[in-house]
N, C-alpha and C positions, 0 to 999 in steps of 0.2 A: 700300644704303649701309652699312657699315662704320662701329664709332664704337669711338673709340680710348680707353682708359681710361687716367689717369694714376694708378698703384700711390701712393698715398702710405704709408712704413713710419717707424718709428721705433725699433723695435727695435733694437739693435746688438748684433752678436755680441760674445763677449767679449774686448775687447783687440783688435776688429777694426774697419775701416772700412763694410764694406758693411753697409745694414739685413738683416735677417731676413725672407723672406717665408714664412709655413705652408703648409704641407703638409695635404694632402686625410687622411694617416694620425696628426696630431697632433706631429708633427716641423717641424722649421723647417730651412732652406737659405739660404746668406745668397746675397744678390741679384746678385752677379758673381763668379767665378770664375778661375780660372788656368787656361787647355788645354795641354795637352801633348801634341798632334796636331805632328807636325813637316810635314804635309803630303806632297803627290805630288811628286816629281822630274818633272824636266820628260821626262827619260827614260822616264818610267813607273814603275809601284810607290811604295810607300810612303818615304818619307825616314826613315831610323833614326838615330839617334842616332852622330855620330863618336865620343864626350868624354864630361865631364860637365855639357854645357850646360843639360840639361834639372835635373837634382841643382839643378847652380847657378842656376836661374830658380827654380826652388821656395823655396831658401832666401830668396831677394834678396824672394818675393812675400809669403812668411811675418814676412818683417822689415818689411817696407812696410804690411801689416795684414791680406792676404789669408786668410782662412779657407775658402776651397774652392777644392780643386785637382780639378779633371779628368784620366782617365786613362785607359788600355780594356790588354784584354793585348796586341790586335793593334799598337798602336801602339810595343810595345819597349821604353815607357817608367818600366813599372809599380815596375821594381828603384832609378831613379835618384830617383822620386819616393818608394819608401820610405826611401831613405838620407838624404834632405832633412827628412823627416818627422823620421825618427828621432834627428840632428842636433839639429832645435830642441827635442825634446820631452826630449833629456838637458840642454840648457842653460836648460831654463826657459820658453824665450819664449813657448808653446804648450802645452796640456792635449789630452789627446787627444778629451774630450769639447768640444772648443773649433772645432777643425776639422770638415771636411766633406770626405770625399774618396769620388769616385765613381769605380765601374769597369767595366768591360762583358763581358759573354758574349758570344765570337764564335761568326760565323756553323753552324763545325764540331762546336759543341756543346749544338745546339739539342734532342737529343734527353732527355724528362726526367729521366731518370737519369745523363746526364751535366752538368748543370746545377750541383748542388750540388760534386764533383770539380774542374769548372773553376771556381767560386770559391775554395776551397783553395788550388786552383795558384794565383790573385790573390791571395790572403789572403798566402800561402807567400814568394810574390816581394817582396809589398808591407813583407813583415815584422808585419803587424796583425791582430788577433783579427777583426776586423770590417772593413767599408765603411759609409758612411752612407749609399751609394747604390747598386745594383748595377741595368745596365740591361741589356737583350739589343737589342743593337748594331744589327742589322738584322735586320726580320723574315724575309727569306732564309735557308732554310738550307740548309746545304753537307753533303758529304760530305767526310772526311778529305781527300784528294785534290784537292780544291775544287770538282767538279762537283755542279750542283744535285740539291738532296735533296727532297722531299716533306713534309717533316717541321711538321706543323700548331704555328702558334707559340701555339695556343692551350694543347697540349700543354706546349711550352714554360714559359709560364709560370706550368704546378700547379710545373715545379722552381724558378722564380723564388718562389713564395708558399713554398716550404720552405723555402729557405733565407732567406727573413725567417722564418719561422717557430723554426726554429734558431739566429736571433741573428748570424747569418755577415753577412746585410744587413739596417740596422736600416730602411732601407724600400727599394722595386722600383718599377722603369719601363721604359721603352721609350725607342726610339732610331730614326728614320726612319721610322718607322709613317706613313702617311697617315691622312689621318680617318678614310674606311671602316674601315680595319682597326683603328685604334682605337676604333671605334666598337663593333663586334664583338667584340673584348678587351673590353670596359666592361660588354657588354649580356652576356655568358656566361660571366663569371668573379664569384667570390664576392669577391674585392681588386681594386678598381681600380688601375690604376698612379697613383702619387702625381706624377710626373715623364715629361713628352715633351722628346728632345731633340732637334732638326732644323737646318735651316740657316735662319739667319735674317741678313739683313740689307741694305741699302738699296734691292739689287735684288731681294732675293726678302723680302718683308714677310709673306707668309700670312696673311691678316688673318682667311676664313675658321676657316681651322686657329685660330688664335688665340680666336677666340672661341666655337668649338665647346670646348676648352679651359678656358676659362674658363667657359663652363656646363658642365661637369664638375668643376670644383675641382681642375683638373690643369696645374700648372705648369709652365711649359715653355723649357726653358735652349735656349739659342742658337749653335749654334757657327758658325766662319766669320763673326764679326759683323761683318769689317771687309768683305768681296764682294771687290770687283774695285776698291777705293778707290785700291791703290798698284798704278803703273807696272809695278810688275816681277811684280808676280803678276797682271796681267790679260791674260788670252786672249784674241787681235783681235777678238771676238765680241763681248765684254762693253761692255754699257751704260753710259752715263757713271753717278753721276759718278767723277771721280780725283781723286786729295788735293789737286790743284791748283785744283778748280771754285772760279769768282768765288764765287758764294753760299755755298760753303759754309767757303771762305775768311772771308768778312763776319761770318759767325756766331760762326767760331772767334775772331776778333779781338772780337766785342764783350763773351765772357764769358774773355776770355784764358783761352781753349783750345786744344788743338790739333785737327784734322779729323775724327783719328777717336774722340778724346775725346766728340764730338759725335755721329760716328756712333755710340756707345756710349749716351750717354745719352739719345739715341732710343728703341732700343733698351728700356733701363730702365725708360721711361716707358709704354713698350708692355705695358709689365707682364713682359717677358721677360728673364732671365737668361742674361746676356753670360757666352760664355767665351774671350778674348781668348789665342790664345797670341802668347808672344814671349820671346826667350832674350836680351832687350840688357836690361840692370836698368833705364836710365832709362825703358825703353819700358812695363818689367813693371810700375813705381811708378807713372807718367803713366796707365796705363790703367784702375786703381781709382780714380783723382779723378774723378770723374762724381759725385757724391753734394753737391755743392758749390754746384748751380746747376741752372734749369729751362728747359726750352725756352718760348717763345710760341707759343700755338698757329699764330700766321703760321708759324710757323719749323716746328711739324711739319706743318703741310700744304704746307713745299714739298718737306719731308723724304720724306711719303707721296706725293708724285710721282714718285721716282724709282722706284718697284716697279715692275720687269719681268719680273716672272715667273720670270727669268733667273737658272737654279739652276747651282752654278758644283762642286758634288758631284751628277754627274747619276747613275755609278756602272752606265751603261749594258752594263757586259760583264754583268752579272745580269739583262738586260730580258727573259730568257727565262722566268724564274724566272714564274710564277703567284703570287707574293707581290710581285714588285717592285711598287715604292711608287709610281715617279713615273711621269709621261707616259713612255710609251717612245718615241714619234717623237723 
């Protein structure tokens, strides 16, 4: 059996809405964030950016009370999120020690001497002396070209501990790791990673992962917390529920909320850090209001019913790899 902790924080970042939760290295991360993943096309590959919608979510989350934005170099987005940054930090609204912004080493630069390079080029893009986060994206790694490499992420992460060592990231984690392999990061490196970030949400809960996590002092942010909730992003495969379920309709109307507000503040309660993307402002405002109300435990145990296992970034073209993470059937 599984036992679900609810985080209580009280801390608040400065001029922001989300609490603070600590860090295994003495640092703090506030409790939900902004993603700037724009997602798959349905065609395949990654969705990049038309415009400046991604700039313009940044701003809109920055003004709403947002202090941590999510970001990686693979996703295209690293330039629009520093131009948003750097916007509010000329007019005031924000200190740059006030924010939290995390970025990732992709898969092509896993070797340790190219570690600290591809942060620069993040650092370079982003416009910022530093990240408050840097993680190494997947433990796969590639060669230039994109075919798999060999390349031990254990290795990997002595250039991850340099460049916290140098100040470039003021702390280091990981990103899709499974347990084992976190667990072996943990048990033969001299730094733990302070941050796991995975896929978390209604259908894929992790409760394990989670609280192997939590007996380690390793926090762990959330992406994709909404699954498969809305219509138009769900694969005929995927398990209920949709923003339309009776129940979870019931819920959102008794603390006037909206669906995934609720999926969100699940989420929270789990002790995990949401990182919702979305480019519509009312949506990017609506999704930090979570901090305002709790669930009954009735309401997370119908919540902890919907977990099906049912991972909706399966990421399957690398099931070759001797590092990939997940079930490969």
């Amino acid at each position: 059996m599984f036992f679900y902790i609810c985080i209580i924080v009280t801390d608040v970042h400065s001029n922001g809405v989300a609490p603070l939760l600590k860090l295994n290295d003495g640092r703090s991360i506030p409790a939900l964030g902004l993603g700037t993943w724009l997602g798959f096309a349905k065609a395949g590959g990654r969705v990049k950016p038309k415009g400046d919608e991604v700039e313009m979510a940044v701003k809109w989350a920055i003004d709403a009370g947002y202090r941590h934005i999510d970001t990686a170099y693979i996703y295209d987005t690293e330039a629009q999120v520093g131009k948003a940054l750097k916007e509010k930090l000329a007019e005031g609204v924000v200190k740059r020690e006030d924010i939290f912004i995390t970025t990732k080493l992709w898969n092509n630069k896993h070797a340790k001497e190219d570690v600290l390079p591809a942060l620069r080029e993040s650092l370079r893009i982003l416009n910022l002396d530093y990240v408050d986060l840097y993680l190494i994206h997947w433990p796969i790694p590639l060669y230039p070209n994109g075919s798999i490499s060999n390349v031990d992420y254990l290795d990997t992460w002595q250039g991850m501990i340099e460049a916290k060592a140098q100040g470039l990231a003021k702390s280091i984690g990981v990103s899709n790791f499974n347990q084992q392999q976190l667990d072996r990061l943990v048990s033969l490196s001299s730094v733990k990673p302070a941050v796991l970030q995975v896929e978390i949400n209604l259908n894929l809960q992790q409760p394990a992962l989670l609280d192997y996590c939590r007996s380690q002092d390793i926090k762990v942010t959330g992406y994709t917390p909404f699954g498969s909730l809305f219509h138009n992003k769900a694969e005929p495969d995927a398990p209920p529920p949709r923003i339309d379920d009776q129940s979870l309709l019931k819920i959102a109307d008794k603390y006037n909320k909206t669906v995934p507000q609720i999926a969100l503040r699940y989420l929270v309660e789990l002790g995990v850090i949401p990182i919702p993307k979305s480019v519509t402002k009312s949506r990017v405002e609506q999704n930090l209001q979570v901090f305002d109300f709790s669930l009954t435990q009735a309401e997370k145990d119908l919540l902890r019913g919907f977990d099906r296992h049912y991972r909706t970034i399966a990421a399957k073209f690398w099931k070759d790899s001797p590092y990939y993470p997940f079930e490969s059937s």
